[in-house]
Steps between C-alpha positions, in 0.01 A plus 500: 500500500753381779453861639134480500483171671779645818273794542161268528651320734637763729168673461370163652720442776470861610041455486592163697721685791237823490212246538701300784564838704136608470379142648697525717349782727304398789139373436236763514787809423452775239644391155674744293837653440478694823339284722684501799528216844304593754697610827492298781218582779660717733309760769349822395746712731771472666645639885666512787413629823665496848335844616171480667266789665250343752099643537129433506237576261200478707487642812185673693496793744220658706419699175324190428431199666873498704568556882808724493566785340670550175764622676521226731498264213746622293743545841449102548621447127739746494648382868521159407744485184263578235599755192177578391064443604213590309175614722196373264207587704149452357448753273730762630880570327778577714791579323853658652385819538280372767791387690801722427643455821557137481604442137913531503757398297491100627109546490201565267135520478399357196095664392214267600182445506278187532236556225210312685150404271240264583343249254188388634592507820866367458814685539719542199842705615781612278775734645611824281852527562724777397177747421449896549084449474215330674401205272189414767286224527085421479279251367554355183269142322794288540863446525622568216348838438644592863812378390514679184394822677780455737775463237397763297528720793830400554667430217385844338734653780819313417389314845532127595238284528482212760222259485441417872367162705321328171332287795357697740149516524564219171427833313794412231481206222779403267283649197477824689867529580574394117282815378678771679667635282901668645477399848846514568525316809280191671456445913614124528564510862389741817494554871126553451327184686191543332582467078563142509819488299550159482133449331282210604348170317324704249721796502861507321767681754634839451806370361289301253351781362820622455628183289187536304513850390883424412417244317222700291755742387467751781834650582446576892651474828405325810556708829477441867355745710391587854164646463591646813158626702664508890830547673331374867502112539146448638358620138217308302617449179866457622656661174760646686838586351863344385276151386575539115679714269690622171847597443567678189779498262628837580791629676333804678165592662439717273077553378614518119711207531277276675201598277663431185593147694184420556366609167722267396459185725874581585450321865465154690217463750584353864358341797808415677769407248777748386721503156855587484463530106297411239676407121301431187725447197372392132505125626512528848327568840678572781363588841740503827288519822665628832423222717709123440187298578272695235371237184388670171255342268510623147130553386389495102185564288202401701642458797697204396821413742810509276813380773463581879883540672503404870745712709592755231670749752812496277229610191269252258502523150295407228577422139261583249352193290253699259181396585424690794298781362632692865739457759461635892631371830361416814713529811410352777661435877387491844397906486235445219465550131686700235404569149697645197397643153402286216728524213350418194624208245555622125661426165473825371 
């Protein structure tokens, strides 16, 4: 009997410690024998980068709507520190081959083309990058069905597609950005006069659009370009060249290398500012820019500002919280604007 009694009550005491354990998991976790803690948020990659290769991704020559040559053009890029240009004339590709004589080992012409449509009178523009075909342009009932032709066309190549100037002609909404469907890259800032980038009172800005397609789940890049139509200074538009740019993470100027950057968002976007390095670990966000005076705001989901670091010469970092959704930077000093890659919140 004694025997029966000591085993009910260890049989007891043991239900009572089981049941304490299981209440004592977080509110809302899985229940069970295997259920496990959820890890901690942390971001969805991880890397460092000190290693930069400097070009454009829009650029116009007279086998378009350009003054100079494409020659000319890619001498002025090539002359001038650049590792790499793309020539995306309307509706023409030029591609290396076109220029042997100029690509070298510290230089590269990347494939481009500006796929150019109309949409009832409005242009809708989105570069193929890193092609071997024509994609072409036309008419087409609105913007998304140009948009979606213009993917296609690229993406079916192993090409890169850049969604350019949402604003000019107001030919882009945010519900026509948010149906293209593996745009790669997004124009947030240009030497073009004409695309007002900064938007107006009834127009969100480039970099907006940017925030809001982030924030809907598209994984995509904001880039700075020249759209570069003249090299001569008495030119109307004055899109001339060195305004804006990219500089990919990539330690040669090599096409495959910068392609597979750009495929994957593997850059920051410039209109003045330069990075020494750029660090994002599990819980951290690191960006060092080159010049003392430089600030860096840390931008969120929605375009929310997360911390903003005055003077961050010697490097800013951010610690994640968990509630961000995304992380980028913003660098700015007295040269202009800088922009890195979003890095996506997760507890997975």
């Amino acid at each position: 009997m004694q025997t029966r009694v000591a085993a009910g009550v260890i049989a007891l005491l043991a239900g009572a410690f089981l049941m304490h354990a299981w209440d004592a998991r977080a509110p809302g976790s899985p229940r069970g024998p295997t259920a496990r803690a959820p890890r901690p948020a942390h971001f969805a990659r991880a890397f460092r980068v000190s290693r930069f290769v400097r070009g454009n991704l829009h650029t116009h020559t007279t086998a378009s709507d350009g003054d100079a040559s494409p020659a000319d053009v890619v001498r002025w890029y090539r002359d001038h520190g650049y590792g790499f240009v793309a020539l995306t004339d309307h509706n023409v590709l030029t591609g290396p081959r076109d220029l042997a004589a100029w690509v070298t080992p510290e230089f590269a012409v990347i494939p481009g083309e500006e796929v150019s449509m109309y949409v009832h009178g409005k242009q809708v523009h989105v570069n193929a990058l890193c092609t071997r075909a024509l994609v072409r342009g036309g008419d087409f009932p609105t913007a998304e069905a140009a948009l979606a032709h213009a993917l296609v066309g690229v993406l079916e190549q192993g090409g890169v597609a850049l969604i350019n100037h949402p604003n000019f002609d107001w030919a882009l909404t945010n519900d026509d950005i948010l149906s293209a469907d593996g745009e790669q890259l997004l124009e947030i800032a240009s030497g073009h006069p004409y695309v007002h980038g900064r938007g107006d009172a009834t127009h969100p800005s480039h970099e907006q659009l940017w925030d809001d397609a982030l924030t809907a789940g598209h994984d995509v890049m904001g880039v700075a370009v020249d759209d570069t139509h003249h090299l001569v200074t008495d030119a109307d538009p004055e899109a001339f060249p060195g305004v804006a740019w990219v500089a990919v993470f990539a330690d040669e100027a090599k096409e495959d290398r910068i392609c597979e950057a750009l495929r994957r968002g593997a850059l920051y976007a410039s209109t003045g500012p330069e990075l020494a390095s750029l660090e994002v670990s599990p819980q951290t966000y690191e960006v060092a820019p080159t010049a003392p005076e430089a600030s860096v705001v840390f931008i969120g989901a929605g375009g929310r500002v997360l911390a903003r670091v005055p003077h961050a010469g010697a490097g800013a970092t951010y610690r994640l919280v968990g509630d961000e959704g995304y992380v980028r930077a913003r660098v700015e000093d007295a040269r202009g604007v800088a922009w890195t890659p979003a890095v996506r919140v997760t507890r997975d």
